[in-house]
N, C-alpha and C positions, 0 to 999 in steps of 0.2 A: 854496610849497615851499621849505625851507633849501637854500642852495647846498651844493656837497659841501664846499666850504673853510667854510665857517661850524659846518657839521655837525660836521668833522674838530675844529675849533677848541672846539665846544662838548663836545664829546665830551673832550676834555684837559682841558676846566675842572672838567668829573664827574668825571672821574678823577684830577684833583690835590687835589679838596674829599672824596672817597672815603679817599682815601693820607692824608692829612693826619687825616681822624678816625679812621682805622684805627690811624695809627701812636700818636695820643693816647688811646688806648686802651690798645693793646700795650706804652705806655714802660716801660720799667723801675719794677721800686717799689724806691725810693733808702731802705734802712734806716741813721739811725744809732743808733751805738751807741758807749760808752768801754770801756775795759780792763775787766771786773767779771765774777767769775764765777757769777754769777745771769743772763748774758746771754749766757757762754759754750756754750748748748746751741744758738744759732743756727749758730753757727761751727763746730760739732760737728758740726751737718748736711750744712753745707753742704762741710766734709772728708770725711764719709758719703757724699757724689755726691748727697743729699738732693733735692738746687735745680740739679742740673744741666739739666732740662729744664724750668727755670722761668726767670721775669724778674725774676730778685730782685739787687738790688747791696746788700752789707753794707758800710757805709762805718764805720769808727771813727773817732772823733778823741779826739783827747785829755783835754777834759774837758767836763763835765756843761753847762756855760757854751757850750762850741762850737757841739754837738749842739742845744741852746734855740736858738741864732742863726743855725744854718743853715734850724730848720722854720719857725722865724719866715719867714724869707727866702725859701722858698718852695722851698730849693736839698733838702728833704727830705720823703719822702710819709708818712715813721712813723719814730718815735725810741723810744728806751727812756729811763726817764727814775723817778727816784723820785715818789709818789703827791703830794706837795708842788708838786712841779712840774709835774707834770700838773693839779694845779690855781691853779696860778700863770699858764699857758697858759690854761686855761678860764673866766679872769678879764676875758683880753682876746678872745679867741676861741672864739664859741659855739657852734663845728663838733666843737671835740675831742670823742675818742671813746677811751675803755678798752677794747682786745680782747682784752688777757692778763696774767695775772699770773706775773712771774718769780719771784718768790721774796717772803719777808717773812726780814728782819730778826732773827737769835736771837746778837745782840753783836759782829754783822763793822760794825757803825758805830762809830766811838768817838771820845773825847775823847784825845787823845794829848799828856802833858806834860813836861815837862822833869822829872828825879830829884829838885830840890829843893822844887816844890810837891807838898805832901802830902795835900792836902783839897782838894775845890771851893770853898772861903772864901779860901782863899789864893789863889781867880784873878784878886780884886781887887786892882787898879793893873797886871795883866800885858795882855802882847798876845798875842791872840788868834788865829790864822789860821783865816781860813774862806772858804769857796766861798759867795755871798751868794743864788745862784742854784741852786745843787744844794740836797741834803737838809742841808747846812751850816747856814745859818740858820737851818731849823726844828732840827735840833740843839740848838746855841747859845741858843736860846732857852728850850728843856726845861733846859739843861745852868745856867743862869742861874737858871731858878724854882728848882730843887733846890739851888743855893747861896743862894739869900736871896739875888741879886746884880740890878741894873739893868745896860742896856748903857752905864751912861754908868761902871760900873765897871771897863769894861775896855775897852784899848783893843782896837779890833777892827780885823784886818789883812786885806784883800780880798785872798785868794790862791786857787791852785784845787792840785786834788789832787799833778799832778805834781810843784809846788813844794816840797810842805812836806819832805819831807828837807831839800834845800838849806836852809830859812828856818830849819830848828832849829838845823842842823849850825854854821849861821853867827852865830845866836843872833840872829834878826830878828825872831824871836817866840819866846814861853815856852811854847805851846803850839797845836796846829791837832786842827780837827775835821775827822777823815778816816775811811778806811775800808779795810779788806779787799783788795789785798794791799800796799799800801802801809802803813798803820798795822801790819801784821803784819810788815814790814821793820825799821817804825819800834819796834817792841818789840824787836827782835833787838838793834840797836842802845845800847838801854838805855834808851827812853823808856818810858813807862808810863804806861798805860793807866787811867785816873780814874775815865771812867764811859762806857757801852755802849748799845748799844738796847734790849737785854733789862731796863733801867732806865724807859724807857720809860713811859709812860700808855697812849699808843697805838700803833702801832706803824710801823714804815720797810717798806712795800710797795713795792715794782720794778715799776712795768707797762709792758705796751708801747701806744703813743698815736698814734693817725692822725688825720685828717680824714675828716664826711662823702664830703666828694668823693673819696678814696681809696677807701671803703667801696663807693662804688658803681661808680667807672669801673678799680679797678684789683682787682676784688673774685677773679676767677681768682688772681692772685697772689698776695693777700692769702689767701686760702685754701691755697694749696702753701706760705706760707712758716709756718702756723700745722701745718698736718698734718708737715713736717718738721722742727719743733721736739717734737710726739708722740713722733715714731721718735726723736730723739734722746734725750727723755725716758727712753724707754724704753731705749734702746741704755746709757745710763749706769746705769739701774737690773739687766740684764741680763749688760752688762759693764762694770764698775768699773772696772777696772787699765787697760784698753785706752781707754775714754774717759779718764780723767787723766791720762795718757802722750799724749793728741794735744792737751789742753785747753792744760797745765801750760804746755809753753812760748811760747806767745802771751801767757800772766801774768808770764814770765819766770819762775816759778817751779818748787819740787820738787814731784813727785806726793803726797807726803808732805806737804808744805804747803798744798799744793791740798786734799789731803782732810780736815786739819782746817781749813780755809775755809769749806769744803761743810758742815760742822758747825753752823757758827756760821751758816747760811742755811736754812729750810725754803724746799724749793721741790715747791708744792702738785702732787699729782700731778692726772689729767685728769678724773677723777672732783671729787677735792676741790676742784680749782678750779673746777669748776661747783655746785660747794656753797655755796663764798664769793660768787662772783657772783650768784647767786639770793638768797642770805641773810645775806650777814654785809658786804660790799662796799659796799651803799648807808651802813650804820652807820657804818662805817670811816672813808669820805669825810668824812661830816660830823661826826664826831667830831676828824679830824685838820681838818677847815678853821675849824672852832672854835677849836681850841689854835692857827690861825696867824694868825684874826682879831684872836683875846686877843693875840698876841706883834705883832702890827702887820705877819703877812705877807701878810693877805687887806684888800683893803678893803671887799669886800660880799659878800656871801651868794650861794652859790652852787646850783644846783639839781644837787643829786648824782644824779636820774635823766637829765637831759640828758646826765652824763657816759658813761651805760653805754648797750649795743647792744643797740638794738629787738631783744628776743627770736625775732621771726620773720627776723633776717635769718639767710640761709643762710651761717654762718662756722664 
C-alpha cells in the first residue's frame, strides 16, 4: 500500500506532467509577419476583436530576413513569407506546409532605379540592392534573363526593404528590388520603376507557412486564426473605406494609396483559393522552383505535394 506522502508526492508529479502538456498544447501560436498589405487582413481581424478569444500573437518585424530567422530558430510557429522562400525553407526542412494564400502579385514587386538608367541593359557595371533572402533574389534573377545580363554584371548589394530609401538617397546603390509601399514611396520620390511582377513568367505568390508539428498540436488555433482572416476578407470586400482607414496607418500610408496598392495585389477570394490549391498550386511551385534552380536558388528538386495540406486535414 503507497504511504499517504508518497501518494500526495505522486500525485504532484501527474499533475505537473498534466500542466506541463496542457500548457504545450494551449501555447500561443507566434505569427510573423513584415509591413505588406497582402498580410494586412490578419491585423484587420485581429482590430475586428476577430482573435480576441483565441491564442494567436501576431508579431511583425521588419524584414523578410528576420521573419526566415526567427522560424528557423524555433522563436515562430507560422510566418508569412513569399512562395520562393517557402521554398527555400522546404529545401532544408521537410515539415513545411502551405495553408494559405495571401495574395499573388499584379506589379506591387518592382525594380526601382535611379532617373538616369533608362533600360535594363544599362544595369550593367551598377549596384544593385537586394534582400537575398526574400522574393529579391528570385527577382533579380528574372530582372537579369530580361536584360541579357550575368550577375557578375552587377554589382549586387545585400540590403533589405527598410533600407533602400536611405541607400538611394545616398547614392549607395543605382538601384534596389523592392516592393509595395516602399517602392510606391520610392516613385513619389522620383525613382522609377523599370520592371514589375506583372512582367513576370510566373508569378510572386504570398503564403502563409507552418510546420507539421503546428498542424497538429496547435491546430484549434490555427483554425481561429484562418476563419478570422475569412471575416476579414470579407469585412474588406463588404466595407472598403472602413477597412482602409484601420489598414492605412500601420503602412504608414493614405487610404488613397492603400487602395491603389490593393490594385496592383489579387488577393484570391475563399472559393478561388480553393481552386488554386486543388489545381493550379502544385504547377505553380514547380514552375517557380524551376526558374530558381535555373538561376542557382534551389539546389535540388523539390516535391511540391509535400508542400501542400493532406486534404483530409480538418483546416
Amino acid at each position: 500500500m503507497m504511504r499517504p506522502g508518497k501518494r500526495i508526492l505522486y500525485l504532484l508529479v501527474i499533475f505537473a506532467s498534466l500542466t506541463a502538456c496542457n500548457s504545450q498544447t494551449e501555447k500561443p501560436l507566434r505569427v510573423g509577419t513584415i509591413p505588406w498589405a497582402g498580410y494586412e487582413l490578419l491585423y484587420l481581424a485581429r482590430d475586428l476583436q476577430y482573435y480576441d478569444n483565441a491564442q494567436i500573437q501576431l508579431k511583425e518585424l521588419a524584414t523578410n530576413t528576420e521573419v526566415i530567422h526567427a522560424f528557423r530558430q524555433g522563436q515562430l510557429d507560422m510566418v508569412t513569407a513569399t512562395l520562393d522562400s517557402a521554398l527555400q525553407l522546404a529545401e532544408t526542412q521537410s515539415d513545411i506546409k502551405i495553408i494559405l494564400i495571401f495574395n499573388i502579385s499584379n506589379g506591387a514587386d518592382k525594380l526601382m532605379v535611379d532617373p538616369t538608367i533608362t533600360s535594363l541593359k544599362a544595369l550593367k557595371g551598377k549596384r544593385v540592392g537586394v534582400e537575398k533572402s526574400g522574393v529579391g533574389a528570385y527577382m533579380l534573377a528574372q530582372v537579369l534573363k530580361a536584360a541579357e545580363l550575368d550577375s557578375s554584371d552587377i554589382s549586387i548589394v545585400p540590403t533589405t526593404v527598410n533600407q533602400h530609401s536611405f541607400l538611394l538617397k545616398n547614392q549607395r546603390v543605382d538601384a534596389v528590388i523592392s516592393f509595395d509601399p516602399v517602392a510606391y514611396k520610392l516613385q513619389q520620390q522620383g525613382y522609377i520603376n523599370l520592371f514589375d511582377s506583372r512582367q513576370l513568367p510566373a508569378p510572386i505568390v504570398d503564403v502563409l507557412v507552418t510546420r507539421d508539428s503546428a498542424l497538429k498540436l496547435q491546430q484549434k488555433s490555427i483554425q481561429q486564426l484562418l476563419e478570422g482572416y475569412w471575416k476579414a476578407r470579407n469585412y474588406l470586400t463588404e466595407n472598403p473605406q472602413d477597412a482602409l482607414i484601420r489598414i492605412a496607418p500601420r503602412l504608414e500610408i493614405s487610404t488613397e494609396e492603400l487602395e491603389l496598392l490593393y490594385q496592383k495585389l489579387i488577393l484570391p477570394e475563399r472559393e478561388r483559393q480553393q481552386y488554386i490549391f486543388n489545381q493550379q498550386l502544385k504547377i505553380i511551385i514547380e514552375s517557380v522552383a524551376k526558374m530558381m534552380m535555373d538561376a542557382g536558388l534551389l539546389e535540388k528538386e523539390l516535391d511540391s505535394q509535400q508542400l501542400l495540406v493532406d486534404e483530409k486535414m480538418d483546416l
